[in-house]
C-alpha positions in Angstrom: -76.7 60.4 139.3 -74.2 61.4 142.4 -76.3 61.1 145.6 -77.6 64.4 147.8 -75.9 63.3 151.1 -76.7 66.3 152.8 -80.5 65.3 152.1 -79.7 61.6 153.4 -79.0 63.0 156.6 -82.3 65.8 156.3 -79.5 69.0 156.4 -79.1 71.8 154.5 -75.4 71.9 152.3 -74.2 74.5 154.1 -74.6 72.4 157.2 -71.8 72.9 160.1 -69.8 69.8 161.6 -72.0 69.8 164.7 -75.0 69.8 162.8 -74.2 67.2 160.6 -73.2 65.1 163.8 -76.2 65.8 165.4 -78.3 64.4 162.1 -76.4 61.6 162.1 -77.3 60.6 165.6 -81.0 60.9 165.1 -81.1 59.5 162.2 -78.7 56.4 162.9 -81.3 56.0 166.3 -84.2 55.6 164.1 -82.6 53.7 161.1 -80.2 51.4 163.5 -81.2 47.5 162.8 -81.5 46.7 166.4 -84.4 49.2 167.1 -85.9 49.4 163.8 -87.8 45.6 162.6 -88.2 47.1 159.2 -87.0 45.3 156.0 -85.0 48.6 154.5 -83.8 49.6 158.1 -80.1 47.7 157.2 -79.6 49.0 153.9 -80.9 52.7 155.2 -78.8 52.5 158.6 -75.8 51.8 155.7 -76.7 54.6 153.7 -76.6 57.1 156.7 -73.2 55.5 157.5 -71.7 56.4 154.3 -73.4 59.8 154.1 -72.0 60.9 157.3 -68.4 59.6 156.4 -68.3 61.3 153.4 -70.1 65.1 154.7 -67.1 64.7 157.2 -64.7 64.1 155.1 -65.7 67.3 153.0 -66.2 69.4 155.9 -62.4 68.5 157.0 -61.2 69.3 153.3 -63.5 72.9 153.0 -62.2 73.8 156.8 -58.5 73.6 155.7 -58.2 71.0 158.9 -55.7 68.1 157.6 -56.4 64.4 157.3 -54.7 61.4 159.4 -52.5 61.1 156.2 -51.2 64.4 156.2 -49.4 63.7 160.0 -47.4 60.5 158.5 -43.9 62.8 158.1 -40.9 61.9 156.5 -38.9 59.2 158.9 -36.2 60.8 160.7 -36.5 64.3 159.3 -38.9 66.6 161.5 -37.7 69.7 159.8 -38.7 68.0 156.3 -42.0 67.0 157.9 -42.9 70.4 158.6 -42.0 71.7 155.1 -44.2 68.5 153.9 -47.1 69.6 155.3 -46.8 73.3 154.8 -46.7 73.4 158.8 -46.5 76.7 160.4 -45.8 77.6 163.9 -49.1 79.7 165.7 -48.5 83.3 166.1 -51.0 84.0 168.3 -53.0 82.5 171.3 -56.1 82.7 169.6 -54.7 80.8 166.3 -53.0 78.0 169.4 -56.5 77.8 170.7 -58.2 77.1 167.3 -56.1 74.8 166.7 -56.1 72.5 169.8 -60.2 73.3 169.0 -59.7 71.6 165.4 -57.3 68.8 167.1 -60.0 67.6 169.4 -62.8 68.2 166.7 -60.4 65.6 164.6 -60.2 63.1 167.9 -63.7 63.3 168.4 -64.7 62.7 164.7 -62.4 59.6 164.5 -64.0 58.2 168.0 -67.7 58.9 166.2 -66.8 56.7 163.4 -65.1 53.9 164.9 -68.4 53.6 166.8 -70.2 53.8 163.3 -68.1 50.6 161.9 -68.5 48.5 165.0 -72.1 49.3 165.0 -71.9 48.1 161.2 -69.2 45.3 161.8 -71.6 43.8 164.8 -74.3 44.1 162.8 -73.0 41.9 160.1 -72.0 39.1 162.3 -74.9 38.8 164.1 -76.3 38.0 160.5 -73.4 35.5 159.6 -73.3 31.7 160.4 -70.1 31.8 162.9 -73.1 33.9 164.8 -75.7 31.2 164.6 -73.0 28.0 165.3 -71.9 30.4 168.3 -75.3 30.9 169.9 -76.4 27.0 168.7 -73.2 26.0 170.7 -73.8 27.8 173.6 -77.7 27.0 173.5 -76.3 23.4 174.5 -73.3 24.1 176.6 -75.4 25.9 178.6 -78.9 23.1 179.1 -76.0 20.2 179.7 -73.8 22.5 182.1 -77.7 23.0 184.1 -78.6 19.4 184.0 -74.6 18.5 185.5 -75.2 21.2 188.1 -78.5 20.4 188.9 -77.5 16.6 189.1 -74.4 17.2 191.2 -76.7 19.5 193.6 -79.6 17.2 194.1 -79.5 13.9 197.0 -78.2 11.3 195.0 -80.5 8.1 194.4 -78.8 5.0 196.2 -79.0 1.4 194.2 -78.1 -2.2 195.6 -75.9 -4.2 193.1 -73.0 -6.0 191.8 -69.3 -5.5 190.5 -69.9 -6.6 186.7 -66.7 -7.0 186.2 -62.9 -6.3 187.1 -59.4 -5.4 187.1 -56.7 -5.2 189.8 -53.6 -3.0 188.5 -50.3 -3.1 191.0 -47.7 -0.7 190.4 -44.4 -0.8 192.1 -42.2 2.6 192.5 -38.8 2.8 194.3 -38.6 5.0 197.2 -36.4 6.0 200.2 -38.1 3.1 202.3 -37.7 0.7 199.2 -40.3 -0.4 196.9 -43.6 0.7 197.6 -47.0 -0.9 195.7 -50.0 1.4 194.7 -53.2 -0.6 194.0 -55.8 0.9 191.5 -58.9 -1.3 190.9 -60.9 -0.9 188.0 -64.4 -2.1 188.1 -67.6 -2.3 186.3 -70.7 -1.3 187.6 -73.9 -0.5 185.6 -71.6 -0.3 182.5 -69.7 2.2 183.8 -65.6 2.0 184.6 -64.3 3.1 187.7 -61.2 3.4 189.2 -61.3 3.0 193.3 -57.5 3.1 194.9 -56.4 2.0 198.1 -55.7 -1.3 200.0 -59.4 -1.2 200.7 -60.2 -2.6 197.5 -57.8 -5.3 197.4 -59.9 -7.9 197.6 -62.6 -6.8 196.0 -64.1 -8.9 192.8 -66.2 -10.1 190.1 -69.5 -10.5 192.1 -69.7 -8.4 195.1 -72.3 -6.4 196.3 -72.2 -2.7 196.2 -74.1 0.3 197.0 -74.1 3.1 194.4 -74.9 6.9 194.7 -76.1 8.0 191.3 -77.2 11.1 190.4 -80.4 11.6 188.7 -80.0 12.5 184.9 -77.3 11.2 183.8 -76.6 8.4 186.5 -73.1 9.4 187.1 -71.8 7.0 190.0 -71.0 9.7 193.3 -70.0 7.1 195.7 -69.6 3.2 195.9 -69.6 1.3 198.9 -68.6 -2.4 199.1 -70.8 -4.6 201.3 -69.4 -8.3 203.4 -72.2 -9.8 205.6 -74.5 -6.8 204.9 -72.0 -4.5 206.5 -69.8 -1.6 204.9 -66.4 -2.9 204.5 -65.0 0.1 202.1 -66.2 3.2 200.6 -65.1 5.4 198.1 -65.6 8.3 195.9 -64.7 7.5 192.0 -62.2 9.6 189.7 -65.0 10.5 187.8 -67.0 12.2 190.3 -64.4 14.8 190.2 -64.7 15.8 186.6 -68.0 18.0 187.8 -66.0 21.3 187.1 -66.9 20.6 183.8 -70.4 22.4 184.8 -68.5 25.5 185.3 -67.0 25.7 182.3 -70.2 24.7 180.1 -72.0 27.9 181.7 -69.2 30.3 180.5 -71.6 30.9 177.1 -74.0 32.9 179.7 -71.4 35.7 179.0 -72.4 35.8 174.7 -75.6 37.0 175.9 -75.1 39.2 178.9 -72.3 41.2 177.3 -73.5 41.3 173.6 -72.7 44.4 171.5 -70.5 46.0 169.1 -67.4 45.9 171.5 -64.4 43.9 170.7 -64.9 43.0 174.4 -67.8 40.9 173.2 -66.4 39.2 170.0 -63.3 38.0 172.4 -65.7 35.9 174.4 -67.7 34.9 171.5 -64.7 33.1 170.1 -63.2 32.5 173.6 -66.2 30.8 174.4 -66.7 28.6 170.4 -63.4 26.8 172.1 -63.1 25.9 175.8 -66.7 25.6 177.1 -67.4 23.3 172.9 -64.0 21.1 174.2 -65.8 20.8 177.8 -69.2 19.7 176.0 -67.4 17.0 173.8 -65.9 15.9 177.1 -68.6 15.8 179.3 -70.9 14.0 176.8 -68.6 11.3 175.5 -66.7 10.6 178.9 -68.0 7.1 180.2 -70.7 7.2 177.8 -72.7 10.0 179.8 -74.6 10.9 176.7 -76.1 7.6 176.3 -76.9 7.6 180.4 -79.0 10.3 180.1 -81.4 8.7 177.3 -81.0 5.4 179.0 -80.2 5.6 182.3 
C-alpha cells in the first residue's frame, strides 16, 4: 500500500510549497537524531526526508515549474534548446516576475535539500567505524600531544650521571678555505642516543660525568652538560629536544570536535586530521623509544 506523504508530514493534500516546507522543518526538528534519543527517531527523521522530497517533487510537476533536467539543452544549439523545452519568451512584466518568483522558489528548494542529505549523510557517518577510529585516534593524539606540552612546559628535573656509551663521527667537506671537519658525537645516556655537535665534544667519552635535564613524563633529555673537575666544561641542547613541534600537530584533532556537523568543512578535517596529526603520534611514540619512557622512565 503506497504511503500518505502528505500525512507524514501532518498536511492536508492540497498543501502549498510553503506549507509543506514549513512541516518539514518542524517535523525534521523534532524527529532529527541529534535532539531526539528515541530508538525510531533515525528511521522517522528518514521517512520525513523522503516525504518531503517527493511532495516537492509533485508540487514542481502540478505547478508546471520545470526540473534541473529540463535546463540541460542541446550542446551548441540555443535555438533547439528553446524548442526542446517548449520555452517561450514572457509577454508581460507580471509573467517576468512570476517567473524569476518560480526561479528562486527552485534555488531555494534545491539549497533545502542539500541541507536534508548532509543532515542524512552526517548522520550516517557518525554511526560508521571510520567515525569511531577517527575520534579513538584523536582521543590519543590529543592526551599524548598534552602530556608533550605539559612536559616541555614544566622545570625540567636535573640528574647526575654518565656517558653509557659512544661514537665520534668526522666528516670532511671541501670549501673555499679548503677542507673543513664537522664533528657530531653520538652518545648514550639513560638508553637514549643523542647527537651533541661542535668541537666542544671532542673529547668527550665512554665514562664521563654529565648532568641531564629531563622532563618529567616521558624523560626526554632537554639539555646535557659535561662535567671536568666538578666544573661545566660544555653544554648542549640535543637534536631531539627540537622535535617538540610534534605537540602542536597532535592537538590538531581538537578541531573534529569543535567544528563537528554536517558541513563538508568538517569531514575535510576529519580525514585531514586521520593522517598528519596519526603520522605525528607514530612518531612521537616510537622516536628514541619515548613510549617505553613514559611506563619506565
Amino acid at each position: 500500500m503506497p504511503k500518505d506523504y502528505h500525512k507524514i508530514l501532518g498536511i492536508s493534500p492540497h498543501a502549498s510549497r510553503e506549507e509543506i516546507v514549513k512541516a518539514f522543518r518542524k517535523k525534521a526538528l523534532a524527529y532529527h537524531p541529534d535532539k531526539n534519543s528515541s530508538a525510531d527517531a533515525k528511521e522517522k527523521f528518514q521517512e520525513i526526508s523522503l516525504a518531503y522530497r517527493i511532495l516537492l517533487k509533485n508540487t514542481r510537476v502540478n505547478s508546471g515549474i520545470s526540473t534541473s533536467s529540463d535546463f540541460d539543452p542541446p550542446k551548441n544549439n540555443f535555438s533547439e534548446a528553446k524548442k526542446h523545452r517548449g520555452y517561450q519568451a514572457p509577454k508581460t512584466s507580471e509573467e517576468r516576475s512570476e517567473r524569476i518568483k518560480k526561479a528562486k522558489q527552485l534555488a531555494k528548494e534545491k539549497v533545502e535539500k542539500e541541507r536534508v542529505d548532509e543532515l542524512i549523510y552526517h548522520q550516517q557517518f557518525k554511526k560508521s567505524i571510520r567515525y569511531k577510529i577517527s575520534v579513538i585516534c584523536a582521543v590519543l593524539c590529543i592526551l599524548t600531544g598534552t602530556l608533550l606540552t605539559i612536559d616541555y612546559v614544566m622545570p625540567y628535573a636535573k640528574q647526575k650521571t654518565i656517558i653509557e656509551e659512544q661514537l665520534l663521527k668526522v666528516e670532511k667537506s671541501k670549501t673555499l678555505e679548503g677542507l673543513q671537519s664537522e664533528y657530531q658525537n653520538t652518545i648514550v645516556i639513560n638508553k637514549q642516543k643523542l647527537i651533541l655537535n661542535g668541537m666542544d665534544f671532542f673529547f668527550v667519552q665512554k665514562g664521563d660525568s654529565v648532568i641531564v635535564e629531563k622532563t618529567h613524563f616521558f624523560h626526554d633529555i632537554m639539555n646535557v652538560s659535561v662535567l671536568n673537575n666538578g666544573k661545566i666544561i660544555a653544554e648542549e641542547r640535543p637534536s631531539e629536544s627540537v622535535y617538540s613541534v610534534a605537540a602542536l600537530l597532535l592537538l590538531l584533532p581538537f578541531f573534529n570536535f569543535i567544528l563537528e556537523g554536517p558541513t563538508m568543512r568538517y569531514h575535510f578535517v576529519v580525514i585531514f586530521n586521520l593522517i598528519v596529526p596519526n603520522i605525528a603520534l607514530i612518531y612521537a611514540l616510537l622516536e628514541n623509544n619515548r613510549l617505553f619512557r613514559l611506563f619506565g622512565g
